[in-house]
C-alpha positions as CSV (number, residue, x, y, z in Angstrom):
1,X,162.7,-53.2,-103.2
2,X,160.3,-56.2,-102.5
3,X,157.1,-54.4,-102.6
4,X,155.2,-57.8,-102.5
5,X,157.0,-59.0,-99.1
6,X,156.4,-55.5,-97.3
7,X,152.5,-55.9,-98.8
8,X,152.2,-59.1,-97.0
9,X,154.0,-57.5,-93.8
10,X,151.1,-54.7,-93.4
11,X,148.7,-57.6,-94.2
12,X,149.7,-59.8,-91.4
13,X,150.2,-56.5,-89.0
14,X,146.7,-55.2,-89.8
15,X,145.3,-59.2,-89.1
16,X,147.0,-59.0,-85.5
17,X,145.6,-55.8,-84.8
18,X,142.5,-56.2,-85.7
19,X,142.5,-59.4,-84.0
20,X,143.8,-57.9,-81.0
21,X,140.9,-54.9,-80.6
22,X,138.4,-57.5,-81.1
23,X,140.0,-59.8,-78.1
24,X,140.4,-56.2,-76.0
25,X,136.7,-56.3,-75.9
26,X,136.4,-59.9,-74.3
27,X,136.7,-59.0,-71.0
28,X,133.6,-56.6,-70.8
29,X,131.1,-59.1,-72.5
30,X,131.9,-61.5,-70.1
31,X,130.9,-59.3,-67.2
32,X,127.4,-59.6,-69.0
33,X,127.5,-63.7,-69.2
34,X,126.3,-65.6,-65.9
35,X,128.2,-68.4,-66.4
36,X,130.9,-70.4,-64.7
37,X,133.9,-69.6,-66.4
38,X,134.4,-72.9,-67.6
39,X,131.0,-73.6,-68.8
40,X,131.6,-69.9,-71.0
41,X,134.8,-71.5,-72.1
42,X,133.3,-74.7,-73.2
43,X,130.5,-72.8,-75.3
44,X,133.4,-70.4,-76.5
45,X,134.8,-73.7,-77.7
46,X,131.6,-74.9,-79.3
47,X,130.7,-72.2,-81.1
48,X,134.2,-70.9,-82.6
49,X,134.9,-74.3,-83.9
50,X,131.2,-74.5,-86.0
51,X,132.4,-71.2,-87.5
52,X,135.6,-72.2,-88.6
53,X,133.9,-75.5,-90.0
54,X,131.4,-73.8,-91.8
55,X,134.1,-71.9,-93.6
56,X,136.5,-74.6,-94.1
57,X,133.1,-76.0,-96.1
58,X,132.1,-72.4,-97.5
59,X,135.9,-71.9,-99.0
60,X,136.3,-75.6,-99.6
61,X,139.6,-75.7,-98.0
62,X,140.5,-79.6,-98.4
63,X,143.6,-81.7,-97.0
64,X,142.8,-81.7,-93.4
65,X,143.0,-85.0,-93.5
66,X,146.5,-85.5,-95.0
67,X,147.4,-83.5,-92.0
68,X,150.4,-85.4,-89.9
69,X,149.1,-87.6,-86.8
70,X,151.7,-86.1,-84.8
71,X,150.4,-82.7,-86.3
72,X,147.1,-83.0,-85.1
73,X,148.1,-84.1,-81.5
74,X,150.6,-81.0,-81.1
75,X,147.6,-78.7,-82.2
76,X,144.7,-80.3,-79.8
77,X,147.2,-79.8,-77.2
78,X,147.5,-76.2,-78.1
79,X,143.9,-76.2,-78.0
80,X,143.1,-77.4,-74.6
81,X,145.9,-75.0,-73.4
82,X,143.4,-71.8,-75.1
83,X,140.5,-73.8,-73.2
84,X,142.3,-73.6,-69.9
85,X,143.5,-69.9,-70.7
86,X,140.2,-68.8,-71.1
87,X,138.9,-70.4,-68.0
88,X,142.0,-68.6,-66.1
89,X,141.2,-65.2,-67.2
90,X,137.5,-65.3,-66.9
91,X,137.9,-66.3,-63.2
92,X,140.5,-63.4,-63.2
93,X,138.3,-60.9,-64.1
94,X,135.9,-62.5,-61.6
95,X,138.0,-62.1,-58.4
96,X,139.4,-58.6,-59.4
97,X,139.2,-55.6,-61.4
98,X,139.6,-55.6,-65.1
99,X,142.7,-53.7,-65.1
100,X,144.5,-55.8,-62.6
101,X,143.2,-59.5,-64.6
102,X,144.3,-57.1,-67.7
103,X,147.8,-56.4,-66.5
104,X,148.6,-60.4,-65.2
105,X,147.2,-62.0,-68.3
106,X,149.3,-59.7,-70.6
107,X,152.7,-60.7,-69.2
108,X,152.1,-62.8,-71.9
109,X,153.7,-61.2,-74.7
110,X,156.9,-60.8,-72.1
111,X,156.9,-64.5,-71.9
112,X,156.8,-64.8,-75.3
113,X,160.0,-62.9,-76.1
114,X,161.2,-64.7,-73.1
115,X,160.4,-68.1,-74.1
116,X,161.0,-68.0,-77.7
117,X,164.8,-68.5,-77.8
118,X,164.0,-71.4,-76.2
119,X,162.0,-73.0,-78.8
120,X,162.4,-70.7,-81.9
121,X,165.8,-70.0,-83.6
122,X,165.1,-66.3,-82.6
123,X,167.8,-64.5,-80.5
124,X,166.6,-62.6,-77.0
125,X,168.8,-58.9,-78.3
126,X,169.2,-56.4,-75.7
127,X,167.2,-54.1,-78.0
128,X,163.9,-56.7,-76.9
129,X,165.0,-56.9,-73.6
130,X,165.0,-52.8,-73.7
131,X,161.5,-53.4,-75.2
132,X,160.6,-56.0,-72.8
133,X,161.2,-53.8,-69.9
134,X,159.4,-50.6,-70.9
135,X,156.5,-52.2,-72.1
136,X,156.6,-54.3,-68.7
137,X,156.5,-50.5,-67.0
138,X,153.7,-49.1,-69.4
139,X,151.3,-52.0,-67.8
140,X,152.2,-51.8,-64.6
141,X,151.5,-47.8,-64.9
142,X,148.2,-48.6,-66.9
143,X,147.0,-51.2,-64.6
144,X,146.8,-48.3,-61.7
145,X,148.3,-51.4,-59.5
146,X,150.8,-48.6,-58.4
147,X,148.2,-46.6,-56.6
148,X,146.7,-49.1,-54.3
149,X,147.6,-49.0,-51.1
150,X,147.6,-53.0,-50.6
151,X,146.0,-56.1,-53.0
152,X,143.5,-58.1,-50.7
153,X,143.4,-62.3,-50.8
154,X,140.3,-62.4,-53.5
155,X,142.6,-59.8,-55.8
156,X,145.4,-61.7,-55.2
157,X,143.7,-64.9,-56.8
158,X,142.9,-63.1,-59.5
159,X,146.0,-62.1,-60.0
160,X,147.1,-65.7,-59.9
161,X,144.3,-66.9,-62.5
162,X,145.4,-63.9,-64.8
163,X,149.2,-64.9,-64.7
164,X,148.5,-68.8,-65.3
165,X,146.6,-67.8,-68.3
166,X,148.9,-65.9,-69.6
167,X,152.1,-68.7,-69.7
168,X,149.2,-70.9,-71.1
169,X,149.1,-68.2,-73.8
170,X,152.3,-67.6,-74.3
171,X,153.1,-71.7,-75.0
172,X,150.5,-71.7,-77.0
173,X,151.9,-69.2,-79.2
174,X,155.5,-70.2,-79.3
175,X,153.5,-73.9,-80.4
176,X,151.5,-71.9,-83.3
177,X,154.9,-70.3,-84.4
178,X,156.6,-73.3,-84.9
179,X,153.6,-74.6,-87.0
180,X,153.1,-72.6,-89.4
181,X,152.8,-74.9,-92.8
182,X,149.4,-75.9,-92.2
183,X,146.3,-74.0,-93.8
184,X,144.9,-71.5,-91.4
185,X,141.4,-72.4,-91.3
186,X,142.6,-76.6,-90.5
187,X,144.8,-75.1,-88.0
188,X,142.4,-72.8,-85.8
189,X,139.9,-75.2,-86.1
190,X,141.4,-78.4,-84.9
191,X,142.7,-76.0,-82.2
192,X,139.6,-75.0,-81.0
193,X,138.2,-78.9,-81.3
194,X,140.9,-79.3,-79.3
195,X,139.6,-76.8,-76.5
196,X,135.9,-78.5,-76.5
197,X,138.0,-82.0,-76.2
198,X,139.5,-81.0,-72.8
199,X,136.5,-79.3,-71.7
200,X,134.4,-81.9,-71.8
201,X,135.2,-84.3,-69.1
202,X,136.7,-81.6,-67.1
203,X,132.8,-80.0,-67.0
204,X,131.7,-83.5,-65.5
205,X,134.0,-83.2,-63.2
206,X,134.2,-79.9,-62.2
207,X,131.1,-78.0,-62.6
208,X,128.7,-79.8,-64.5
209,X,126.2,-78.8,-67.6
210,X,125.1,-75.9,-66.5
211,X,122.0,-73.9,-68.1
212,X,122.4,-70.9,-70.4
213,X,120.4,-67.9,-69.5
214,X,117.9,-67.2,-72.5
215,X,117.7,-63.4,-72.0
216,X,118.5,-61.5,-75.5
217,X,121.9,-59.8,-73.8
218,X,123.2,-62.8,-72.4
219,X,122.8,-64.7,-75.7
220,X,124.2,-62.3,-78.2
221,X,126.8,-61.6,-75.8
222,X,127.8,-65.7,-76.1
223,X,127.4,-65.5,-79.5
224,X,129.8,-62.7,-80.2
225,X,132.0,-64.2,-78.1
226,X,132.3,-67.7,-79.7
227,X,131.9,-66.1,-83.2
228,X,134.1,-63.1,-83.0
229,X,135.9,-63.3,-80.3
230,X,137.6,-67.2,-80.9
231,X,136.5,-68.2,-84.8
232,X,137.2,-64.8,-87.1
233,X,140.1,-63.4,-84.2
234,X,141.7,-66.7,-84.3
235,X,141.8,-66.8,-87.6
236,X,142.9,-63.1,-88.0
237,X,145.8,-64.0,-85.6
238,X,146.8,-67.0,-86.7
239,X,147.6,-65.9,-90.4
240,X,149.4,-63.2,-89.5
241,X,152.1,-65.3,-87.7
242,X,152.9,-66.8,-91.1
243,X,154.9,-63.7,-91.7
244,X,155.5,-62.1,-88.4
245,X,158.2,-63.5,-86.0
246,X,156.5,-64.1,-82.4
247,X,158.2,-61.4,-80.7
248,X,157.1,-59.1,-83.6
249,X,153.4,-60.7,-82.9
250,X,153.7,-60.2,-79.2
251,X,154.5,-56.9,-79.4
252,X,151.7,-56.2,-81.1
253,X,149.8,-58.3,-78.3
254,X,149.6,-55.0,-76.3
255,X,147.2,-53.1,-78.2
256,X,144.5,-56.1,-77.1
257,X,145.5,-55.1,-72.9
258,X,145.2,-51.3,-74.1
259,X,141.8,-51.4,-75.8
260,X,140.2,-53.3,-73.0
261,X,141.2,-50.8,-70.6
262,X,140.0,-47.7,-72.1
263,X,136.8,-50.2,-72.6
264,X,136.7,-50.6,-69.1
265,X,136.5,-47.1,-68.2
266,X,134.1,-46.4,-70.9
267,X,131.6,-49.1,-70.7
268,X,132.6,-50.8,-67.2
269,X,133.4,-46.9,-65.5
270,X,136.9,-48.5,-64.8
271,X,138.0,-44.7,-65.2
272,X,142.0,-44.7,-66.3
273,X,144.3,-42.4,-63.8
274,X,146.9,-40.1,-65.4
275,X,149.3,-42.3,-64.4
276,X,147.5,-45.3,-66.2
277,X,147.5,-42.6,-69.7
278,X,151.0,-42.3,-69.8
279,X,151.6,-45.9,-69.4
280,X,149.5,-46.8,-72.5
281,X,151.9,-44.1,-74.2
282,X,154.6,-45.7,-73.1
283,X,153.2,-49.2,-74.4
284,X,152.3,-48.0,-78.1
285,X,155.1,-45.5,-78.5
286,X,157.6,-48.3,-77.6
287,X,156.4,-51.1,-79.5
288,X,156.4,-49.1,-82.7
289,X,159.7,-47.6,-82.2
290,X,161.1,-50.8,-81.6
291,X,159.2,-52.8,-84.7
292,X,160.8,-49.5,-86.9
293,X,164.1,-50.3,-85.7
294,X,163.4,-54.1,-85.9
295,X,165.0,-54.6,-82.7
């Protein structure tokens, strides 16, 4: 029995998880950051890439620059994709409710099963389409999109901005997967350089610099968002695809939806239905049966 390979399995499931609460949170603390979404996405940016330099310096992790050229272009393209995500799902949450931005952006762990025979040598089995299909029901149960009567035009946009963030995610991920060599701090980091590379003329552009309100809530929330939220969650979930596969890691993507619902209804009063309950059974039950019987 390999007891040192199944150690490093629980490592890299308890990484994603853990990364995966902490981003289930980021919807609410944007609700509490009057920003333009892209201007929050920028900072994001800013601030997750000093962390992850300041480690890189605290651990002394060297040979970032004996990374490939070719490398380093794949990963700031991977980058600006997260900086456009963000700015998706931000607006998302902006035109509609939490659990509707919720259930669009988190198609993205679909697309990512979807995708990844496509650009992984990983084979779509019925067992993940099976998987695929009921986890696809458990959001559309927990999203309480089932109970509305009709979606108006502003929800509807929403919807859109939630959905193009999540194939931006999804890319970005089968990307990560098929990078996986490269130290984990050099990796997130040039990533999110990568997001603050894009951002920048697209601000000028756009929006414009905008100025950051200097009340206490707005600037811890910012701060926990670039800190926690990108640096140590990106770094969480990055190392844990060194050993997952992404289908295994995209399954595990549904806890994040999950927790920022009941978040939602507990901080937001975005109150789940019964219906919306059984759906978040059906999400957890199925993606652990499924990673048991390593469909």
């Amino acid at each position: 029995m390999n007891f040192t390979g199944n150690q490093d399995r629980i490592k890299s499931y308890l990484m994603v998880i853990t990364a995966m609460l902490i981003w289930g949170s980021s919807g609410v603390f944007r609700r509490y950051i009057p920003v333009p979404s892209d201007f929050l996405a920028f900072l994001r940016g800013v601030l997750g890439s000093a962390f992850m330099l300041s480690l890189i310096f605290y651990y002394k992790k060297t040979g970032m620059g004996s990374i490939p050229r070719k490398t380093v272009a794949i990963l700031l393209l991977a980058g600006a994709m997260y900086g456009f995500n963000w700015i998706f799902f931000f607006e998302a949450i902006n035109y509609t409710t939490v659990p509707i931005a919720t259930l669009c952006y988190y198609m993205q762990p679909a697309l990512v099963i979807l995708l990844s025979p496509l650009f992984l040598p990983e084979k779509l089995t019925f067992g993940k389409i099976i998987v695929l299909c009921l986890t696809t029901t458990g959001m559309v149960l927990v999203s309480g999109i089932t109970e509305m009567d009709s979606i108006d035009v502003t929800q509807l946009k929403g919807a859109l901005f939630g959905l193009s963030a999540g194939l931006l995610y999804a890319l970005n991920a089968i990307i990560n997967k098929r990078i996986s060599q490269i130290n984990t701090y050099h990796k997130t980091f040039i990533q999110l350089a990568g997001t603050v590379i894009a951002l920048v003329p697209y601000l000028f552009i756009i929006d414009g610099w905008q100025p950051i309100p200097t009340d206490g809530l707005t600037i811890a929330s910012i701060l926990i968002l670039g800190i926690v939220h990108t640096g140590i969650a990106f770094a969480l979930y990055f190392s844990s695809m060194k050993t997952l596969s992404a289908p295994s890691v995209a399954i595990c993507g549904y806890i994040d939806p999950i927790s920022a619902l009941f978040l939602a209804a507990i901080v937001l009063n975005e109150t789940l239905t019964l219906t919306g309950v059984i759906g978040a059974f059906l999400i957890i039950g199925t993606a652990l049966v499924s990673e048991l019987k390593k469909v």
